[in-house]
C-alpha atoms as an extended CHARMM CRD file, in Angstrom:
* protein
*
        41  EXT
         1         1  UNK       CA             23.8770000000      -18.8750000000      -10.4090000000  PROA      1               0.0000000000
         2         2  UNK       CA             24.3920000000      -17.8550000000       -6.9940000000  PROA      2               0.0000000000
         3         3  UNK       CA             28.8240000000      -17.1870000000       -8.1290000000  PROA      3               0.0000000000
         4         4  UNK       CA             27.0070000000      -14.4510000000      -10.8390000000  PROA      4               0.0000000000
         5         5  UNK       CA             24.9510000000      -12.9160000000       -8.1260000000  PROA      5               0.0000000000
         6         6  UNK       CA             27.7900000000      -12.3430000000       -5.6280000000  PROA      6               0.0000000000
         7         7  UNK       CA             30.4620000000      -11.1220000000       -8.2740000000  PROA      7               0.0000000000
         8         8  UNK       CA             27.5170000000       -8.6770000000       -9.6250000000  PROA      8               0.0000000000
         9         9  UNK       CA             26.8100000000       -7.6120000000       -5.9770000000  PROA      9               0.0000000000
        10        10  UNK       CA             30.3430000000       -6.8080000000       -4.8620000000  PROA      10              0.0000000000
        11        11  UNK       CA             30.6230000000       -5.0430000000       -8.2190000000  PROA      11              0.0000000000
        12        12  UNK       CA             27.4280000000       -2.9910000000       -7.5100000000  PROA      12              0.0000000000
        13        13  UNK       CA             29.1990000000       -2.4290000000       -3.9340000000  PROA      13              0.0000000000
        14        14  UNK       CA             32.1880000000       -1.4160000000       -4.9890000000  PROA      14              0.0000000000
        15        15  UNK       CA             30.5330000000        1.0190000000       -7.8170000000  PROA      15              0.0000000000
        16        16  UNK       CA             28.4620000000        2.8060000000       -5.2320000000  PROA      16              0.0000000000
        17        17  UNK       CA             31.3390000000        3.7810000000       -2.9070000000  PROA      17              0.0000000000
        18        18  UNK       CA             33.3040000000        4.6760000000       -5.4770000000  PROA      18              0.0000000000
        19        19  UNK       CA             30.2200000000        6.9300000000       -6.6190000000  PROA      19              0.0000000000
        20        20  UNK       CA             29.7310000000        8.1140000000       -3.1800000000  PROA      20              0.0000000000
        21        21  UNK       CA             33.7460000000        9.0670000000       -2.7280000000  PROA      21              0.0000000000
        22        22  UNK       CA             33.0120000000       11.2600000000       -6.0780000000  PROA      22              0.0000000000
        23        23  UNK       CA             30.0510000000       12.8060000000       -4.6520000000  PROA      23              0.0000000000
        24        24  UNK       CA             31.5210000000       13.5950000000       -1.3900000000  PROA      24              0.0000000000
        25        25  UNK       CA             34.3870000000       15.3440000000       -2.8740000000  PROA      25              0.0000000000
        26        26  UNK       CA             33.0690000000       16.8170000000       -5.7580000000  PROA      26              0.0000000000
        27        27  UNK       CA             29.5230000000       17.8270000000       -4.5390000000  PROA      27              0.0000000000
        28        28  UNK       CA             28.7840000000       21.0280000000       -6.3370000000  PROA      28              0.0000000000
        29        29  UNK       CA             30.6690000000       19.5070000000       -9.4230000000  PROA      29              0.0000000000
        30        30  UNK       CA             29.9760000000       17.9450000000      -12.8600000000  PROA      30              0.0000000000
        31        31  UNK       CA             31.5090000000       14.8000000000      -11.3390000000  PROA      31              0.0000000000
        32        32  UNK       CA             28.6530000000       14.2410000000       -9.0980000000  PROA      32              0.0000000000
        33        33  UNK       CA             25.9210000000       14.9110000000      -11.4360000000  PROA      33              0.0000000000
        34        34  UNK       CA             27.6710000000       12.4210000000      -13.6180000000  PROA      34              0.0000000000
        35        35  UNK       CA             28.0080000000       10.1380000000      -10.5130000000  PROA      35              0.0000000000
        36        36  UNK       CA             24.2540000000       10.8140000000       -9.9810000000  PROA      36              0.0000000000
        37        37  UNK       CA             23.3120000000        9.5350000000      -13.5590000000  PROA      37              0.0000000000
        38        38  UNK       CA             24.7960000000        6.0840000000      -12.8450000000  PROA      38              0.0000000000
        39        39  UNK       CA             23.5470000000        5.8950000000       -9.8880000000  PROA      39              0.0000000000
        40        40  UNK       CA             20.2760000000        6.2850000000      -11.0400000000  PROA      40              0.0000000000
        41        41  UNK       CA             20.4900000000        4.4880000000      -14.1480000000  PROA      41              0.0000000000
């Protein structure tokens, strides 16, 4: 169990900078209300 919960965490890691990169760069843009949504959800 503990493998799952380390791939799912790096995955979650990697999501949210990629999410964050988006929202940096695209901050009054449809990308980061989109990135906003996944964030959330």
């Amino acid at each position: 169990m503990e493998y799952f919960t380390i791939v799912l965490s790096i995955q979650h890691t990697a999501r949210t900078k990629h999410c964050l990169v988006y929202y940096y760069f695209a901050h009054h843009m449809f990308l980061s209300r989109c990135c906003g949504r996944i964030t959330i959800s």
